[in-house]
TIVO-401335 format. One record per atom (N, C-alpha, C): residue number from 1; atom name; residue in three letters; y, x, z. Coordinates in nm, 4 decimals. Example, Ala and Ser with C-alpha at 12.3 -4.5 7.8 and 13.67 -1.06 7.14 Angstrom:
% residues 2
   doti   kolvex   marfi      north       east         up
      1        N     ala    -0.5690     1.3190     0.7800
      1       CA     ala    -0.4500     1.2300     0.7800
      1        C     ala    -0.3300     1.3200     0.7800
      2        N     ser    -0.2250     1.2850     0.7080
      2       CA     ser    -0.1060     1.3670     0.7140
      2        C     ser     0.0030     1.2900     0.7870
//
This chain:
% residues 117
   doti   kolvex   marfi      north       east         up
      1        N     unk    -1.2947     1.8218     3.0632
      1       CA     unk    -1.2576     1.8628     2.9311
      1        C     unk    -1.3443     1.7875     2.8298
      2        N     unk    -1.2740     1.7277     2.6817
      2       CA     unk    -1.3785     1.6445     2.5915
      2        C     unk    -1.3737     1.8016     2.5592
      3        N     unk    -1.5123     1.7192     2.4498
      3       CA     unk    -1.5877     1.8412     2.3715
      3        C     unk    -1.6243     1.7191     2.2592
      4        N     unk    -1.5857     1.7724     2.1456
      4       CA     unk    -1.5934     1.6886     1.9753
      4        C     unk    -1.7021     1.7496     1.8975
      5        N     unk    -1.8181     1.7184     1.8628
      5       CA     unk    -1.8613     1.7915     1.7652
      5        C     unk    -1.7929     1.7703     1.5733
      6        N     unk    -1.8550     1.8392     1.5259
      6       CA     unk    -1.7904     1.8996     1.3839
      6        C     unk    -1.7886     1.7712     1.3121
      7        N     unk    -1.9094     1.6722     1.3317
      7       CA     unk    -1.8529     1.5940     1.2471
      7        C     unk    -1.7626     1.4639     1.3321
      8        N     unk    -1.7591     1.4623     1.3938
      8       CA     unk    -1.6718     1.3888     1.5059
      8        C     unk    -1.4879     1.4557     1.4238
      9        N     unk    -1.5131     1.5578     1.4341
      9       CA     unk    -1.3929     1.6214     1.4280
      9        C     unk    -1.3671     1.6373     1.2109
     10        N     unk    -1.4480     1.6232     1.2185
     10       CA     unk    -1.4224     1.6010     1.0123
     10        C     unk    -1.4077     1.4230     1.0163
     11        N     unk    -1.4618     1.3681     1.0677
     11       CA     unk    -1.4061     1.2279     1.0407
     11        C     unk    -1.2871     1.1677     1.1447
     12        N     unk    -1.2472     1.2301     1.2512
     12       CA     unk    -1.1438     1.1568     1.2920
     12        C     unk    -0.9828     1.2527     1.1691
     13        N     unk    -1.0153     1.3603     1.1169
     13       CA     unk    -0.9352     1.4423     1.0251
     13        C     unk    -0.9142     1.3360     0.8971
     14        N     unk    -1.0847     1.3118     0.8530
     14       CA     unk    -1.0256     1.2257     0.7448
     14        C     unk    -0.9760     1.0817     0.7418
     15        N     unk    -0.9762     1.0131     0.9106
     15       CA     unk    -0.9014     0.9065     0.8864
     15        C     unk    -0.7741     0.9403     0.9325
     16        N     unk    -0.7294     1.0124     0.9660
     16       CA     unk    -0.5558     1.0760     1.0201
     16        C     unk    -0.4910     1.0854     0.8754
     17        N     unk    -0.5862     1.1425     0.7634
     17       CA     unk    -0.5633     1.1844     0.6391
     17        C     unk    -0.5311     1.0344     0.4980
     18        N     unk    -0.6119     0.9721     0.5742
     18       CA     unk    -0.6452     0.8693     0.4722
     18        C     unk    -0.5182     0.7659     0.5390
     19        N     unk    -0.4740     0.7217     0.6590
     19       CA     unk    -0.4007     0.6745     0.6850
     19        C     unk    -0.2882     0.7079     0.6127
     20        N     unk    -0.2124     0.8501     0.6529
     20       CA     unk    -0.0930     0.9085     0.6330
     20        C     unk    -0.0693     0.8826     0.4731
     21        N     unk    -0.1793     0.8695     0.3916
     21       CA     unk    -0.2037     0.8869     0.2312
     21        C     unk    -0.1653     0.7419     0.2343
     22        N     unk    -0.1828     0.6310     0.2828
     22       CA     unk    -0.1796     0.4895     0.2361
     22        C     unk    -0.0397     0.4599     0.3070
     23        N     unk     0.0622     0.4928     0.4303
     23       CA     unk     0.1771     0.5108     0.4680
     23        C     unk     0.2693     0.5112     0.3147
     24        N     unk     0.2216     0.6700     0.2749
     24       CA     unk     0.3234     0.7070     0.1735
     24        C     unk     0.2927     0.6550     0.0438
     25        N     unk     0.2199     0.6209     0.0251
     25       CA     unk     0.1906     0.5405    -0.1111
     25        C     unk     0.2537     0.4167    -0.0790
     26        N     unk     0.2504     0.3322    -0.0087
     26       CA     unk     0.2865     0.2163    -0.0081
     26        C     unk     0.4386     0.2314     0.0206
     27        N     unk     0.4804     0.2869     0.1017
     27       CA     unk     0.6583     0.3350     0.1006
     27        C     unk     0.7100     0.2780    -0.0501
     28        N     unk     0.7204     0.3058    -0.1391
     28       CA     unk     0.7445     0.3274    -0.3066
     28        C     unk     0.7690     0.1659    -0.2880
     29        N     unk     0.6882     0.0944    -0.3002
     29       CA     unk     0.7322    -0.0495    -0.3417
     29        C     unk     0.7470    -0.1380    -0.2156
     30        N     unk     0.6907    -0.1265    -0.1478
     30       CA     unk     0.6564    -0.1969     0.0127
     30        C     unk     0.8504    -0.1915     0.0311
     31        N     unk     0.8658    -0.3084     0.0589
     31       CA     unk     1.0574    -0.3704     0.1428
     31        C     unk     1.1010    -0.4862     0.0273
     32        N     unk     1.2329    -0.4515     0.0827
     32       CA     unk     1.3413    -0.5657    -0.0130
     32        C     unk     1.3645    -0.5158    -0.1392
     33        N     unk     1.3384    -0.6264    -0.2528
     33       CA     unk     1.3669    -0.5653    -0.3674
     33        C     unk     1.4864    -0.6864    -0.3967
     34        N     unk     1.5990    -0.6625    -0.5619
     34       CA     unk     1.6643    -0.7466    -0.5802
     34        C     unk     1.6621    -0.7392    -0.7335
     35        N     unk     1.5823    -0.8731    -0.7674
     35       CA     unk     1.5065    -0.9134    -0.9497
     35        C     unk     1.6025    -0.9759    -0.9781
     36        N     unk     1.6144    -0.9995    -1.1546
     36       CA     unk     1.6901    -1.1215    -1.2307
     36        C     unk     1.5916    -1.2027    -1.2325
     37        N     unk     1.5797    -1.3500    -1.2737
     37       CA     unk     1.5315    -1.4311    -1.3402
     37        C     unk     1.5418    -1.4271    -1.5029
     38        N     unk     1.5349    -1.5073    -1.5696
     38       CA     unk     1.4964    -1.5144    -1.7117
     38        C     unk     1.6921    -1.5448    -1.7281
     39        N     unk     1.7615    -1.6119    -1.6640
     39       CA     unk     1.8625    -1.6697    -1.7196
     39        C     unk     1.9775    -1.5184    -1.6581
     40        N     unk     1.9008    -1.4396    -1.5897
     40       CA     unk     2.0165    -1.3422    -1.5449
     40        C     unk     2.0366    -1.3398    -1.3631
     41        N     unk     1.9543    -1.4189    -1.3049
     41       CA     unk     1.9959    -1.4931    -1.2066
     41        C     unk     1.9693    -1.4045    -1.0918
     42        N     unk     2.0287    -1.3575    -0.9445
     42       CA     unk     1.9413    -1.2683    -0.9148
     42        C     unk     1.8732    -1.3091    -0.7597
     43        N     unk     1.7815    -1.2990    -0.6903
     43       CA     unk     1.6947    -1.3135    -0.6323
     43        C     unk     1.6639    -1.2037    -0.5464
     44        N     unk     1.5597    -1.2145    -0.4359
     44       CA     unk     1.5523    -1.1356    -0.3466
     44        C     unk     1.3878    -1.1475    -0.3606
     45        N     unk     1.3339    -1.0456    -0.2959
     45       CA     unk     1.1707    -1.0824    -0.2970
     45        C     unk     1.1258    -0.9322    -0.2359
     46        N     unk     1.0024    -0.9948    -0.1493
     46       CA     unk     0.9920    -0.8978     0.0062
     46        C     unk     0.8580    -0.8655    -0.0464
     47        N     unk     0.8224    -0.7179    -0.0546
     47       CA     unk     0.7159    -0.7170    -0.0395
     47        C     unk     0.6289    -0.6044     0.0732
     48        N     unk     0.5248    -0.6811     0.1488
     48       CA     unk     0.4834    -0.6089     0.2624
     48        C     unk     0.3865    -0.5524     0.2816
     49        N     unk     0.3727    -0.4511     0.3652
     49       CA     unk     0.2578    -0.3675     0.3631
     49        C     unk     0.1062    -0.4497     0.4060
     50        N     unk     0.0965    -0.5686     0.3959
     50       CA     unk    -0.0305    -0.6052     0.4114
     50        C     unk    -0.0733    -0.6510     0.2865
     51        N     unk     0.0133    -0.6494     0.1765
     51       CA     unk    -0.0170    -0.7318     0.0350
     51        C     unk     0.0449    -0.8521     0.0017
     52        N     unk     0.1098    -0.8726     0.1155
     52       CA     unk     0.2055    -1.0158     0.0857
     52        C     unk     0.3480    -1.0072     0.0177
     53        N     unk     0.4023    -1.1011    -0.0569
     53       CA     unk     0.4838    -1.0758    -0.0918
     53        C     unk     0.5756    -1.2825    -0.1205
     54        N     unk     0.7288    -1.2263    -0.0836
     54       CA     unk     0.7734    -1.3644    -0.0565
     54        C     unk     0.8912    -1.3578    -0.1301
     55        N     unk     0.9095    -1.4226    -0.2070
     55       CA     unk     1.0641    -1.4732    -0.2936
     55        C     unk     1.1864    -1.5524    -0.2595
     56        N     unk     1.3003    -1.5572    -0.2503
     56       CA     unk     1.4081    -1.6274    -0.2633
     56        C     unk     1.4466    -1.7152    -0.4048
     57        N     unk     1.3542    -1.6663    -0.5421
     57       CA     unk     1.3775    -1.7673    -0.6137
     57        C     unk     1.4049    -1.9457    -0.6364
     58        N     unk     1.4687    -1.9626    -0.7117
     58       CA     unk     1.4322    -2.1246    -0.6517
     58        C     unk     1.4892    -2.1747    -0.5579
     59        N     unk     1.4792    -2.3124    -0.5223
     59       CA     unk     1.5463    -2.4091    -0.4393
     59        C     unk     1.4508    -2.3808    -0.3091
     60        N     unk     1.3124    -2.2941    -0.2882
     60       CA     unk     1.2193    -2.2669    -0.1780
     60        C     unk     1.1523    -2.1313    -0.1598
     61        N     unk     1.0812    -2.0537    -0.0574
     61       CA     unk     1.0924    -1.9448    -0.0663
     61        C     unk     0.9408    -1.9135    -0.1425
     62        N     unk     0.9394    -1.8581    -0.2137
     62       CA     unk     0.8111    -1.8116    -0.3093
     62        C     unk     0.6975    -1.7634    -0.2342
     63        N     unk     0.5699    -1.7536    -0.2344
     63       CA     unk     0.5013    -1.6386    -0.1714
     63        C     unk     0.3455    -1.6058    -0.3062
     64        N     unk     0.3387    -1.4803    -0.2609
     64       CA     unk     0.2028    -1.4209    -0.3316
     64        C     unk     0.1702    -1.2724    -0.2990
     65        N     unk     0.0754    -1.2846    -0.3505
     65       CA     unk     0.0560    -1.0985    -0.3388
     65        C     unk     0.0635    -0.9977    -0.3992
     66        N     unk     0.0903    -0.8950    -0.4356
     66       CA     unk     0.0833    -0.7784    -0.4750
     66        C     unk     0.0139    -0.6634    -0.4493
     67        N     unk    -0.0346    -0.5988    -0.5334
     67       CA     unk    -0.1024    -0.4697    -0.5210
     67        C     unk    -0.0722    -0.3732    -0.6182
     68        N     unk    -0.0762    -0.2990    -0.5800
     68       CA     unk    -0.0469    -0.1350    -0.6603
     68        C     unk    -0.1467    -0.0620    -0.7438
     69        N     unk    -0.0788    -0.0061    -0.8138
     69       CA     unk    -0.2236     0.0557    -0.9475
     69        C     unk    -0.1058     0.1721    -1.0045
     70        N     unk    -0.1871     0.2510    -1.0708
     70       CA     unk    -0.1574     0.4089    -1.1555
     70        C     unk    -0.0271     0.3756    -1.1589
     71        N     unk     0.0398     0.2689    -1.2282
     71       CA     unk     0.1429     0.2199    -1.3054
     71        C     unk     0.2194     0.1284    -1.2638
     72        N     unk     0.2394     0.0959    -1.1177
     72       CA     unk     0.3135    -0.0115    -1.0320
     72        C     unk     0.2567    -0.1064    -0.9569
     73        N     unk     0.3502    -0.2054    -0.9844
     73       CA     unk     0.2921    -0.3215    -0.8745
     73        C     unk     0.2822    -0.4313    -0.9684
     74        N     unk     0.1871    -0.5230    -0.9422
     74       CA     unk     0.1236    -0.7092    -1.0010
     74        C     unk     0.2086    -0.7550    -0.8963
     75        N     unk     0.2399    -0.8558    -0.8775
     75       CA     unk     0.3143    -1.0140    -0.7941
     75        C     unk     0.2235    -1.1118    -0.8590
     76        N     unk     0.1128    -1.1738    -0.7697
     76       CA     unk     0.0837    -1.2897    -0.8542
     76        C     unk     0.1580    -1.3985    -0.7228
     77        N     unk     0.2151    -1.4771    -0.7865
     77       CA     unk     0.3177    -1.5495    -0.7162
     77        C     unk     0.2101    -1.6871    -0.7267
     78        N     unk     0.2393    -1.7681    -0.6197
     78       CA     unk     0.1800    -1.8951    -0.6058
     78        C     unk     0.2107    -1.9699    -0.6952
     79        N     unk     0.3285    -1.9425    -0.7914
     79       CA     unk     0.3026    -2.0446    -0.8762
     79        C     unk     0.3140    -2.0493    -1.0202
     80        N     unk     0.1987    -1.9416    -1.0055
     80       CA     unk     0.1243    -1.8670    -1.1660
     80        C     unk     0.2305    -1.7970    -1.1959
     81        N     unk     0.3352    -1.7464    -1.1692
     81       CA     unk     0.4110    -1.6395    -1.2724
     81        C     unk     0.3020    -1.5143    -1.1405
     82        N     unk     0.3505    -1.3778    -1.2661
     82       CA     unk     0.3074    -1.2703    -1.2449
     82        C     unk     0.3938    -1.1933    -1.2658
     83        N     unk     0.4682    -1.0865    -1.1825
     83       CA     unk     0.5425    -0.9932    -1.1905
     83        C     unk     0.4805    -0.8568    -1.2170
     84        N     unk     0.5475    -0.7648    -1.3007
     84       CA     unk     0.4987    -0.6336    -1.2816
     84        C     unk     0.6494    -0.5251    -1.2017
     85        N     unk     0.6391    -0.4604    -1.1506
     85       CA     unk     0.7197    -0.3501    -1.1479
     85        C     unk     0.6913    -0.2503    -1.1833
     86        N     unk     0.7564    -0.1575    -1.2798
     86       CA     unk     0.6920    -0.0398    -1.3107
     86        C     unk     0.8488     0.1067    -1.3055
     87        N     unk     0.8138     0.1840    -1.2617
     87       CA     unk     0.8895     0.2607    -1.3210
     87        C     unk     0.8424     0.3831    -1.3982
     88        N     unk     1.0003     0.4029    -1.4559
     88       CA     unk     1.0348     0.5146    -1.5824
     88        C     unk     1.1630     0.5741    -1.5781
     89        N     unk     1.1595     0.7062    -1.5666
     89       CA     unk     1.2419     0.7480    -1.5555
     89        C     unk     1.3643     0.7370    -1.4057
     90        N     unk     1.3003     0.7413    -1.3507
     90       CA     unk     1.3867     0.7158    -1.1946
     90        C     unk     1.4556     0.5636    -1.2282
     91        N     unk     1.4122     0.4912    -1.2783
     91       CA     unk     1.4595     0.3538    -1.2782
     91        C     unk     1.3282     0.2233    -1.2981
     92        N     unk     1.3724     0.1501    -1.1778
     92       CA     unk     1.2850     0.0522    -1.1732
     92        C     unk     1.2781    -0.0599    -1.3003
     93        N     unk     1.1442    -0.1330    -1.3441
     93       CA     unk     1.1741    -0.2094    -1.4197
     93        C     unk     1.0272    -0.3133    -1.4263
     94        N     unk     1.1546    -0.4602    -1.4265
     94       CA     unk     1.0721    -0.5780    -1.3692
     94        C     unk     1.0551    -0.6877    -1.5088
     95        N     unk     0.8855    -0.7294    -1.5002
     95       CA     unk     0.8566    -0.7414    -1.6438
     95        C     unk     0.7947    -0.9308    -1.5656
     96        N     unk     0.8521    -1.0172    -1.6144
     96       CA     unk     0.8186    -1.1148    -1.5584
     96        C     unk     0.6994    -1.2474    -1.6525
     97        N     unk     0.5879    -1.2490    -1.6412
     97       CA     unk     0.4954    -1.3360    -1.7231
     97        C     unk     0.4717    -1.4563    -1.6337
     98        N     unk     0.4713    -1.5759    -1.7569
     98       CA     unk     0.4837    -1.6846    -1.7637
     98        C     unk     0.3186    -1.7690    -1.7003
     99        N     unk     0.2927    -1.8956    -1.6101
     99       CA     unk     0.1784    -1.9063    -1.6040
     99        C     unk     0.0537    -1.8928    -1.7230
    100        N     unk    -0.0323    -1.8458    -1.7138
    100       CA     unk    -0.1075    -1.8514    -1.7960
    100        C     unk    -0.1220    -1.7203    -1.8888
    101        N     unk    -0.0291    -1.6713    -1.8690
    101       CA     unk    -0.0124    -1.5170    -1.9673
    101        C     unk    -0.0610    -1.4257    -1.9046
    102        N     unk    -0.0990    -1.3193    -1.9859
    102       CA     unk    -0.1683    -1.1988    -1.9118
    102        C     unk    -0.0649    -1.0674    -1.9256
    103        N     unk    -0.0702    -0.9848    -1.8155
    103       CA     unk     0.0198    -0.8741    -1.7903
    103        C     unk     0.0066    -0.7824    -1.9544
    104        N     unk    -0.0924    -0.7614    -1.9866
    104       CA     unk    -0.0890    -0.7536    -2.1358
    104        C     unk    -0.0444    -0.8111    -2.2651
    105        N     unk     0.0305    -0.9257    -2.2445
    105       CA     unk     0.0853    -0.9973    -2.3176
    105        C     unk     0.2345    -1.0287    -2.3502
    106        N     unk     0.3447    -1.0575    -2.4272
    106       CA     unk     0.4668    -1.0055    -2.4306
    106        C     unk     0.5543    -1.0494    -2.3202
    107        N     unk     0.6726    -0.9877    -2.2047
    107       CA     unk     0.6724    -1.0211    -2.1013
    107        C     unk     0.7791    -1.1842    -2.1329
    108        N     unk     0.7765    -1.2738    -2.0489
    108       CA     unk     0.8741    -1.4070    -2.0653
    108        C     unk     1.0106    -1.3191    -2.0674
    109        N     unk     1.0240    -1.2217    -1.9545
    109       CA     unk     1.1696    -1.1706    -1.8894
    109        C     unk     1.1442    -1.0055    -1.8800
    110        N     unk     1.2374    -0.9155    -1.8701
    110       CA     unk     1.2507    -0.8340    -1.8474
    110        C     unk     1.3420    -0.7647    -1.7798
    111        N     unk     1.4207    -0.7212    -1.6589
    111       CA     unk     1.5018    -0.6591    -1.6051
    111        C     unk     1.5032    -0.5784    -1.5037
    112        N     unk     1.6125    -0.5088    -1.4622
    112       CA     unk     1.6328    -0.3957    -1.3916
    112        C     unk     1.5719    -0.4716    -1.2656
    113        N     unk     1.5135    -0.3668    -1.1906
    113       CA     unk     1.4532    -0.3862    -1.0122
    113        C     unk     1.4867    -0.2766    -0.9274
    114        N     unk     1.5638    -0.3291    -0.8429
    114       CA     unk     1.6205    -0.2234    -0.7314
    114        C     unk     1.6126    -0.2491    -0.6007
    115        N     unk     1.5558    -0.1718    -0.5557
    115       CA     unk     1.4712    -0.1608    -0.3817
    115        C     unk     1.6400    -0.1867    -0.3005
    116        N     unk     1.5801    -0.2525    -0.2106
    116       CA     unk     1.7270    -0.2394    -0.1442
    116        C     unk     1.7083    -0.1605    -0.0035
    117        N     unk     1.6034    -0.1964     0.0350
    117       CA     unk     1.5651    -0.1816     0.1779
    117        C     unk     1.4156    -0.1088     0.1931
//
């Protein structure tokens, strides 16, 4: 028979806890999403639970990373654009900045973002 002491048994609790917490947080944006471009155009772009994230924009497939905060997700894409996703109101919405611009600054693009997968 094992035998666990208390704190054996408070820390294997809080990583069962802390796992399950980073599962469901990341659910929300983590898969297939489907963006416009600036001209209307629409695109595919994957984003995965390790922080990676890969595009169909373009004549080649995009890649960068993303991470999550209070207020959505960053895309810094390899080739200086920066995506935000944010939602409001049970509707996604994709705010697209230009190299060199800061997520604080007015977006190049703006349009609807819908998870597909």
């Amino acid at each position: 028979m094992l035998h666990f002491n208390n704190n054996a048994l408070t820390t294997l609790a809080l990583i069962s806890s802390l796992t399950i917490c980073s599962f469901a947080q990341a659910g929300e944006y983590e898969g297939e999403w489907v963006l416009k471009d600036s001209d209307g155009t629409s695109f595919q772009a994957i984003f995965k639970n390790d922080g990676t994230a890969s595009g169909t924009h373009g004549k080649s497939m995009k890649h960068g990373t993303w991470k999550e905060d209070a207020e959505g997700i960053t895309i810094k894409w390899d080739t200086g654009w920066t995506t935000r996703i944010t939602k409001a109101n049970n509707q996604y919405i994709k705010l697209a900045f230009k190299p060199g611009a800061s997520v604080n600054d007015q977006p190049t693009n703006t349009s609807d973002a819908v998870k597909v997968k």
